[in-house]
Each structure stands twice: as structure tokens, then as C-alpha cells.
C-alpha positions, 0 to 999 in steps of 0.5 A: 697848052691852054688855061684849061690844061694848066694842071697838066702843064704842072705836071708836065713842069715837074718833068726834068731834062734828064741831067738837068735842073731844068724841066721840059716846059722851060726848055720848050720840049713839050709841042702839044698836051691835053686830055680828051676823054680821061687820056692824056695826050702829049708830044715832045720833040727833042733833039739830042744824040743821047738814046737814053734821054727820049726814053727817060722823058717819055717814063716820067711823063707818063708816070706824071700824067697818070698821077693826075686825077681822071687821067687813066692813059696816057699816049707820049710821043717823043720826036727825036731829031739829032743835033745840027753840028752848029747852034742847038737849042736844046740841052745835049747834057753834060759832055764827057771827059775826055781820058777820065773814066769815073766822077765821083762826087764827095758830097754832104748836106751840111758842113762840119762834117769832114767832108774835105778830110774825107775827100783827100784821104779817099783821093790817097786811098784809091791812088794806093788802090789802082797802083800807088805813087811811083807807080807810073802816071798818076790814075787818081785826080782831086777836084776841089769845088769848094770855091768859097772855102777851098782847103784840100790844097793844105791838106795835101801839103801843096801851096804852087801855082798851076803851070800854064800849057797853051789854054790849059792849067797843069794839076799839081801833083802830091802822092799819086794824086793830081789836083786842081782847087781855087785855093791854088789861084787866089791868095790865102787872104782874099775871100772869095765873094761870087755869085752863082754864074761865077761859081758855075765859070770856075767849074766848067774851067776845072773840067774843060781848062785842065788837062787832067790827062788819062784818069782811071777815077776823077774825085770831086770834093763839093761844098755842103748842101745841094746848091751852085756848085752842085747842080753846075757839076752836074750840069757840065761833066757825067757823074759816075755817082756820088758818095754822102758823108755824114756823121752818125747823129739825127741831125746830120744824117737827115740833111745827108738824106736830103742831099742824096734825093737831089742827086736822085732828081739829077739822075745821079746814083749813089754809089754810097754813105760813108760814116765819118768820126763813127766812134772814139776807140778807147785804150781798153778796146771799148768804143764809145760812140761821141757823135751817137751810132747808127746815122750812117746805116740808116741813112744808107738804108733809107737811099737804097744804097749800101753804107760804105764804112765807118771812119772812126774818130782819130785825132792822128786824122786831123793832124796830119791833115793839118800837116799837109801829110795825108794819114792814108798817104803817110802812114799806109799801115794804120787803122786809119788807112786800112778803113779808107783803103776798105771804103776806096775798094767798096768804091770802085768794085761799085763804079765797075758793077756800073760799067 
């Protein structure tokens, strides 16, 4: 493209790789563009076995061109080729698990908001779910990806070291639920100071390294915002979707907001908005709304998604995650449970409407 076609060569850079960050001009998709006559004319070759990515590609670029000033047709022609079975040199996207039937992400665009808290009681809740501990092998995993501050490990009472099977760590397992976190690796004392690349190596591990045997639904518990950690998960496993956690205040459920358009730009659904600490129930059966009221719904709204449920604020909660003793899990009949054991099946009936 010459200097001439730089406003359709940014167009064209704000295209993604279906499932990537990255767009199609980094990556050298696009073979030809330019405009003749108030038409804009582009070629693409991509190699990839995936049918639904040339078709994605050529969408979005046409509707990119057609946004530009004096461009009233496009004409985008999408070469597909299949990938050799030795080196490739375009991105094939994130490869499946094998034996794990959904992914979802717990995700927040900011901390402070019970994320984690919310990740291992939904984990607990969806095991109860699809069969319960004892029940036969457990159908439930957990994935902690906060490697800087990982604490599902303590909440769900467990402090061993994964065993080794060949090449592969062994999940721990507590409640029906399998885990894997960075706390199970590194002693509680020692911080954890790395770089993206490093952030990204750990993850592709927790996917590729663990035998997290046949999972009915995968969760995966993100650190807050829409950084490393998130965008090499989706760079490394298809996610089923992602559900955001907030609280119902302005300033939370903005930055949910925000993480919910970076799914989006990921090609990523969400599934959900859950409301977490949404009211203090009073002994007299009144409620009074701490954190203020009506964050969730319109977070929600504002994604076209559905809000999930709202999580009241029980201090019990907190105690037991302090505990290491799962609410859900420990105490299967309180208010707690039944409203995650709502949220879990809200989950799941959406994960099947997608197949």
C-alpha cells in the first residue's frame, strides 16, 4: 500500500485477527488495497482451518472501508489456504482443551470488588450443580490467573503441592472442584515481580501442563483490568464467555463496562453481569443498599447482556472464605448458596443456548 492509501491502511489496522489482539496488517494478511473510483478494493490471504475467521475478516473490513469518507463499495477478497502441518506463519487462534467443554472467565475492570470470592463460590456452586462432591469425578475446575496476588488457594482451604505426572501438574481437589493457582507454586512470602512474557508462560502452562482431565465447565478466576493476563488467555484457550463482577456503585460498574468492550474486541460473549455485596439485609427485613443500587442492571443493559444475580453482602461470605470453607460449599442451605446456586444455573442454561 502506498502513502497515498494511508487512510485505508489505518482502517484496515484497526481490523483484529479474529481471537487476537493483533490486527491484520501487523500480521501481513493484507496482499493488496486501494481505492479506484469511490471503491475500495482489498485482498487478504489467510491461512487457517477455522471457516468462521475468513468470514469475520472479510465483515469487518468492509464495514471498516465503507466508514471511510468517499468510499461507497468495497470489493474484499479473502484467500484461504489451510495451514501446512509444519511451521505457519499466521495465527491459527487459541487451540481447544481438550476434555473441557466450557471456559468461562471471572473478570472485573477493577479490584475491590470480590472477584475471587465470587469465582470460588461460583466454582462450588456449579459443582453442587452438575452433581455434587462425591458424585463421580469432579466436572468443575478453577483456574487462578491472578499470578500477582493469587488467594483462591486459601479460600478454598487448600496449601499442598501439585503432584507431578510425566510433563503434566495434577490439580488439587477440595469440594468437587479441581484447582490450579500460582499460590500452589511459590511460597507464601515471595512476591511475584514479572513481566508480561512471563505472565503469558504461566498461563499457557495452566492450559497446556495440567491435566485437568474431562471438564464439564472450566473457571477462570482473572486478575482485574483488561491487561497480560487477559488478553494471553484469550490468546491461548477458547473462551466460552465471560461473566464481569462488579459492585453497584457509578465508579465500579463503569470500569466493568470497560472490561466488558475488551471482551467484545476479542470476540469473547458475555455471558453476564453479576452483582456482588448489592445490599445489607437488615434484621427487620428492610435493605439497605451500602454500595448504592442499580450498577449491575445497567451495566447489563448497556453490554446487551443479562444481569445474572445479585449477591447480597453477608459478612458469613467473607468468613468462610477466610476459612478456607467455601459458604456455598459448607453451608449448601443459606441465602448465600441459593443466590449463587441461581446465578450458577443462569450460567450454565446460557453456556448451552450457545452450544
Amino acid at each position: 500500500m502506498s502513502d497515498s492509501a494511508s487512510p485505508l491502511k489505518h482502517a484496515l489496522a484497526s481490523v483484529k485477527y479474529p481471537g487476537f489482539s493483533r490486527d491484520i496488517v501487523s500480521f501481513g494478511l493484507v496482499q493488496s488495497a486501494e481505492i479506484v473510483d469511490g471503491r475500495a478494493i482489498v485482498k487478504i490471504a489467510v491461512t487457517t482451518s477455522d471457516l468462521t475467521v475468513p468470514k469475520k475478516i472479510k465483515e469487518d473490513v468492509e464495514k471498516a472501508v465503507l466508514a471511510l469518507d468517499g468510499v461507497r463499495d468495497a470489493i474484499v477478497e479473502v484467500a484461504v489456504s489451510a495451514p501446512k502441518t509444519t511451521q505457519q506463519s499466521t495465527p491459527q487462534g487459541p487451540a481447544p482443551m481438550p476434555g473441557v467443554r466450557y471456559t468461562v472467565a471471572i473478570a472485573s475492570g477493577k479490584g475491590g470488588v470480590g472477584k475471587s470470592t465470587f469465582a470460588v463460590n461460583l466454582a462450588c456452586a456449579l459443582a453442587r450443580l452438575l452433581g455434587g462432591p462425591g458424585a463421580g469425578p469432579a466436572r468443575v475446575g478453577l483456574m487462578d490467573c491472578d499470578i500477582y496476588g493469587p488467594s483462591v488457594p486459601a479460600m478454598m482451604g487448600l496449601n499442598a503441592r501439585p503432584e507431578i505426572e510425566g510433563e503434566h501438574l495434577l490439580p488439587l481437589e477440595r469440594y468437587g472442584v479441581k484447582v490450579m493457582s500460582m499460590g500452589f507454586l511459590v511460597d507464601a512470602d515471595t512476591p511475584v515481580i514479572w513481566r508480561g512474557p512471563m505472565v503469558m508462560k504461566t498461563i499457557q502452562q495452566f492450559v497446556q501442563n495440567v491435566r485437568w482431565g474431562d471438564l464439564e465447565v472450566l473457571v477462570v478466576d482473572l486478575p482485574p483490568g483488561t491487561g497480560d493476563a487477559q488478553l494471553s488467555l484469550v490468546q491461548t484457550i477458547p473462551l466460552s464467555g465471560a461473566v464481569l463482577v462488579t459492585t453497584p456503585q457509578a465508579v465500579a460498574t463503569q470500569v466493568a463496562r470497560r472490561g466488558g468492550l475488551m471482551f467484545e474486541k476479542v470476540n469473547v460473549p458475555v455471558l453476564g453481569v453479576a452483582e456482588n455485596m448489592s445490599y445489607l439485609e437488615m434484621p427487620d427485613g428492610s435493605r439497605n443498599y451500602v454500595f448504592g443500587e442499580g450498577g449491575g442492571i445497567y451495566t447489563a443493559e448497556s453490554l446487551g447482556t443479562q444481569l445474572l444475580g445479585q449477591v447480597p453482602l453477608i459478612p458469613d461470605i467473607r468468613a468462610a472464605g477466610d476459612r478456607g470453607e467455601p459458604l456455598v460449599a459448607e453451608e449448601p442451605e443459606s441465602r448465600a448458596a441459593q443466590v449463587f446456586g441461581e446465578i450458577a444455573s443462569k450460567l450454565y442454561e446460557a453456556l448451552q443456548a450457545r452450544g
